[in-house]
Phi, psi and omega in degrees: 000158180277143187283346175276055172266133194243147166298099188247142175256138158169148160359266191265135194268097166246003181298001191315314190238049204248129118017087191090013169251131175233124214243159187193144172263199218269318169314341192234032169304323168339306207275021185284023172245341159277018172264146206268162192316130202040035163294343179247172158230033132182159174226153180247083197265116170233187155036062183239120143286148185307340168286006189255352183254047175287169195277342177273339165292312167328298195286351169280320164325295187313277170358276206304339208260145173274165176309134192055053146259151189249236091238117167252127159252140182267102197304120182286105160197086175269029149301109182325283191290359148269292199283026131318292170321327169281329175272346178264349177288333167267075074296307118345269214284321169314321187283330181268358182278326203145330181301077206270314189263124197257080187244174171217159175217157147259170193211178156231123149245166151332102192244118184280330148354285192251016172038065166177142201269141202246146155286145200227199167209149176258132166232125190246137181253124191240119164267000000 
């Protein structure tokens, strides 16, 4: 196996057959604290509600990622005007996790909710 292992968060597993994936849902964030230290080079965080992104899932996140790795989430929140809110509170948390360099972007995905695609904010965490 590659030593080029990615971290993926999200709902639904659609990943069976793809390679080089450590697939974890959004409830079992948790358990990134028995993984051992730098094990991923990027993570993808999607379909998360923000209570699963506290600052103690960061900081195994933070662990788990190797040096210059980055991780993005993708904000669930399709209220427009929380997700301002949302970003600064995984932004908050991310700085008590460990986390110095901090950017956002926006994006439009996919809301399996409202089965239609909404604009969001991104947030990439580089450790």
């Amino acid at each position: 196996m590659s030593d080029k292992i990615e971290l993926i968060v999200d709902r639904k597993d659609d990943l069976e057959k793809k390679e080089n994936i450590f697939f974890v849902t959004p409830e079992r964030l948790y358990q990134l604290k028995v993984v051992s230290s730098e094990s991923f080079y990027k993570a993808t965080i999607k379909n998360c509600p923000i209570d699963f992104l506290s600052s103690f899932n960061l900081q195994y996140l933070f662990n788990s990622l190797k040096k210059n790795a980055s991780a993005t989430i993708f904000i669930d929140q399709p209220i427009l005007v929380m997700q301002d809110y949302d970003k600064q509170t995984i932004q908050a948390n991310a700085t008590l996790a460990g986390f110095t360099n901090i950017k956002t972007s926006s994006a439009s995905v996919m809301n399996e909710k409202l089965k239609s695609k909404i604009e969001t904010i991104t947030v990439i965490l580089t450790k």
